[in-house]
N, C-alpha and C positions, 0 to 999 in steps of 0.2 A: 154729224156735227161738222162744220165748216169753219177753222177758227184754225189763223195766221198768224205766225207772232215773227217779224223780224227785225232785224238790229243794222244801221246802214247810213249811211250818209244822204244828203240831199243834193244830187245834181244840179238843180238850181234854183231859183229863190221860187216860193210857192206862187202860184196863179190863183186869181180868184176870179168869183165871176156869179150872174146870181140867175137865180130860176126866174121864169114867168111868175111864180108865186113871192116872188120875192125872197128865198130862201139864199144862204150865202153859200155856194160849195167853191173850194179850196181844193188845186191837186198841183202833185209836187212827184217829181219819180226820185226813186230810192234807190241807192246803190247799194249791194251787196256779197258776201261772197258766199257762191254756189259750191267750190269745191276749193280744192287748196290754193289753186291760180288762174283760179274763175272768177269775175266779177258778173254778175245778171243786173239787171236793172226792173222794176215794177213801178205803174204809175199808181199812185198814193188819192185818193179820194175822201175828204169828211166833209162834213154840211156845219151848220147852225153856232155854236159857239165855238164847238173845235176848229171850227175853218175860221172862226176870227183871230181864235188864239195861235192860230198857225200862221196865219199870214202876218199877226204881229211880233211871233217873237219867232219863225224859223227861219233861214234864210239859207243859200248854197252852203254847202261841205258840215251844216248841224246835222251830229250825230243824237240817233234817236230810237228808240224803237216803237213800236208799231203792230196794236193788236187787232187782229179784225178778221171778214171774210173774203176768201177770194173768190173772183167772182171774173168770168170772161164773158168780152160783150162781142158778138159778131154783126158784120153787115156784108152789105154788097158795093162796091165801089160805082159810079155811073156808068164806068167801060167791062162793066161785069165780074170783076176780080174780087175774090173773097178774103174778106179782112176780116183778125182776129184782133185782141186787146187782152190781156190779163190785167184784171188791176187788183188795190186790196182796199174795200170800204172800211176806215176805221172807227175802231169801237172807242180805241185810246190812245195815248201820246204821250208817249216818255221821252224828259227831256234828259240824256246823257252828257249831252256836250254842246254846248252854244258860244258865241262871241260875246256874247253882250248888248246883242241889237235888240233895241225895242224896249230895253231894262232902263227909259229913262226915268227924270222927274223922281228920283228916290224906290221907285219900285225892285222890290226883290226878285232875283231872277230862280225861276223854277229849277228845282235837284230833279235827278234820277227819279225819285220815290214820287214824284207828283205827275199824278197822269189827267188828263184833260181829254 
């Protein structure tokens, strides 16, 4: 079983971007802390309505948590150096802590308890 749950801030306002298929994926790196005076960092990946809802209502320093799997992607650079990647595809999206952005026009902004 391969299932990630972490709690963390957002570095910076999500990115989006969309496949050949047209699908929407949305990634955003996540701060967090590893040990007592550790912070790690992970890039954040979701698709299809979660990445709309992400890029309209997260934005830099919203605290969140974040369920899913991890998953590391390798390649090879053109000058032959070997690159790694950890990220986590999410399954959900808890919102903890927001500004307000993106809550216009009368709409309610998402608690804790609602995951997307």
């Amino acid at each position: 079983m391969n299932v990630s749950v972490l709690i963390g801030n957002l570095g910076g306002d999500p990115e989006s971007a969309f496949t050949n298929e047209g699908t929407q994926v949305v990634t955003f790196s996540l701060a967090f802390r590893s040990g007592k005076d550790k912070t790690s960092w992970i890039q954040v990946k979701c698709w299809n309505k979660m990445a709309e809802v992400a890029e309209t209502y997260l934005h830099k320093g919203a605290k969140i948590a974040v369920t899913g799997m991890l998953v590391q992607n390798k390649w090879t650079t053109d000058d032959g150096q070997n690159r790694s990647i950890h990220q986590i595809f999410a399954n959900s999206i808890d919102f903890i802590k927001t500004d307000g952005r993106g809550f216009e026009n009368g709409e309610s902004q998402p608690d804790e308890e609602t995951p997307f």
